[in-house]
C-alpha positions, 0 to 999 in steps of 0.5 A: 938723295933722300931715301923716300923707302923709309919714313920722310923726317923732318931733317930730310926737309930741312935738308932741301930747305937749306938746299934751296936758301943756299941757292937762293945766297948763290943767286943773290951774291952773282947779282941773279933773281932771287926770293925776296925771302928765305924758305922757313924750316920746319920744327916737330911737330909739322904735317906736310901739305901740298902748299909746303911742295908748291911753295918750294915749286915757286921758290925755285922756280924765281930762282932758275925760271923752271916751270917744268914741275908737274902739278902737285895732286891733293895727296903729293907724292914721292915724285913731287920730292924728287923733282926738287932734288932733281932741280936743286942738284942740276940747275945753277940760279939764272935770270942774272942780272947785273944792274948798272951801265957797262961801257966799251970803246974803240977809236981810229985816226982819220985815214984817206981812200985816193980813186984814180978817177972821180967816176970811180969815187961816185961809182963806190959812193953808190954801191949797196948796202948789202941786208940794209933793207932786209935787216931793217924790216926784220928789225922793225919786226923784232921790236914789235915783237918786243912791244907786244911782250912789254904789253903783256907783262904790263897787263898781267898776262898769263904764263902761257902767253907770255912764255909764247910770245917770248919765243915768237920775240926771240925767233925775230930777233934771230932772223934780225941779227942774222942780217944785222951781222951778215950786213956790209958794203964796198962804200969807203964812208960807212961800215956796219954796226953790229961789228961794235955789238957782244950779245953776251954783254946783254943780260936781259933774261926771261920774264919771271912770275912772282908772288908777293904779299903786301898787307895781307893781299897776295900779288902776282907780278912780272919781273925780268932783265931788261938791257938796252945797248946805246951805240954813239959814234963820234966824227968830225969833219972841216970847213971854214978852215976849222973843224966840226964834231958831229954825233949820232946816237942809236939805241937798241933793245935786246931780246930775252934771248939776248940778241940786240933788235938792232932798230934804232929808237932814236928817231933823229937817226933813223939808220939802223945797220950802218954808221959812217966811217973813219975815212976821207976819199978824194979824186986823184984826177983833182990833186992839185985842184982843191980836192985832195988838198982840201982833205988833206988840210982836215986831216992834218987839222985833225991830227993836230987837234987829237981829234980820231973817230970814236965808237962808244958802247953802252950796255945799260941793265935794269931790272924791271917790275911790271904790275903787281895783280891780286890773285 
């Protein structure tokens, strides 16, 4: 720490410069939000102004989306050096953003659920699907909390608003996934979703103010990580004496929290909490008459074919610049 009882040299400068740029190599090197520019050195003979303070304020503040700096009066003071010491020893760069599509699958054999009777295989066909409906109006929620934050950005909107709107986006995308990954059913054809979903592979990070020159004019501009998780699960089922290879896709955003909003933008597929299942199930009262024969012959033309249930995940990162503004 710089001992500010004595006179503030220049080297003590430089010495939070360099700080700062190596935070700035830290964050580019983990692929994180960084200053498009180092911070300059200082060389004798230099008189500190407010600017120099509030330019390192904002340098940092690109780097671990921090506004907890107070405002830098005419005449800075000593607490204005301390608060960069502070945040340059204690916060580590953040707003990582790892561009790029990360995939994961899983995939199952086709399996058969024999009822003892074809009452029994309705009365399960019909059970619930428990936070279907609630998990789909809080989804519907979610994402429309995610518009109005995509419309601020879009139109300059102040930090304030956007910091506001931010929290009100990841309140709802808690209550979502809370029923998204509460939700569940006895049905032997359907399973749910969010099984398939790591939050922590989604990168999307608060929305950053910067400040950028272009031709002598001063811009401000929103910048954040933005992840979109892309669910295909692919199925088959026979007829005819062959088989067909069926797929639904279900597209979510995520929060800057980092919480899938699980409403599909899909809109061919307008499900969002469950998907179909693995399993064929066929009557025990029917062996013998077409039912369980029937599905039996599939899964044996199945098996013989490769062909297995296959869930695939995609993590798609991009990081977006909204609209630069003249300040």
């Amino acid at each position: 720490m710089v001992d500010l009882n004595r006179p503030f040299r220049l080297a003590d400068w430089n010495a939070l410069i360099q700080q700062a740029n190596d935070k700035r190599q830290q964050a580019l090197d983990d692929g994180c939000e960084a200053p498009e520019e180092p911070l300059e050195e200082v060389s004798s003979p230099h008189r500190w102004r407010r600017q120099d303070i509030i330019d390192t304020q904002d340098f940092l503040k690109v780097l671990c989306d921090d506004d907890s700096f107070t405002e830098v009066p005419d005449y800075w003071p000593a607490r204005s050096i301390e608060e960069i010491e502070t945040h340059l020893a204690n916060v580590a760069p953040c707003n990582c953003c790892q561009i790029g599509i990360e995939e994961s699958y899983t995939e199952r054999d086709y399996a058969l659920i024999v009822f003892p009777t074809a009452s029994e295989l309705w009365d399960n066909t019909h059970l619930p699907l428990v936070y279907e409906t609630e998990g789909n109006a809080a989804a519907e929620t979610a994402y429309s909390e995610w518009q109005a934050l995509d419309n601020l950005l879009t139109n300059g909107a102040s930090e304030a608003a956007v910091s506001a709107q931010v929290a009100a986006l990841n309140t709802a995308a808690g209550i979502g996934w809370g029923y998204a990954s509460s939700a569940h059913t006895g049905r032997y054809n359907v399973e749910p979703l969010y099984q398939w979903l790591t939050p922590s592979s989604l990168r999307t990070s608060d929305p950053v103010l910067q400040f950028v020159e272009f031709f002598g004019t001063t811009y401000r501009q929103w910048v954040w990580c933005q992840s979109y998780v892309v669910v295909r699960v692919e199925f088959h089922r026979c007829g005819f004496g062959s088989y067909f290879t069926y797929r639904d896709d279900y597209r979510f955003e995520s929060s800057p929290g980092r919480l899938p909003i699980l409403k599909n933008t899909y809109t061919y597929n307008p499900q969002s909490m469950f998907c179909r299942n693995h399993k064929f199930a066929c009557a025990a009262n029917f062996v013998g008459s077409g039912d369980c024969d029937d599905v039996n012959d599939c899964l044996a033309l199945l098996a013989a074919a490769g062909k297995k249930f296959k869930v695939t995940v995609e993590y798609h990162t991009t990081r977006a610049y909204y609209p630069g503004f003249p300040v």
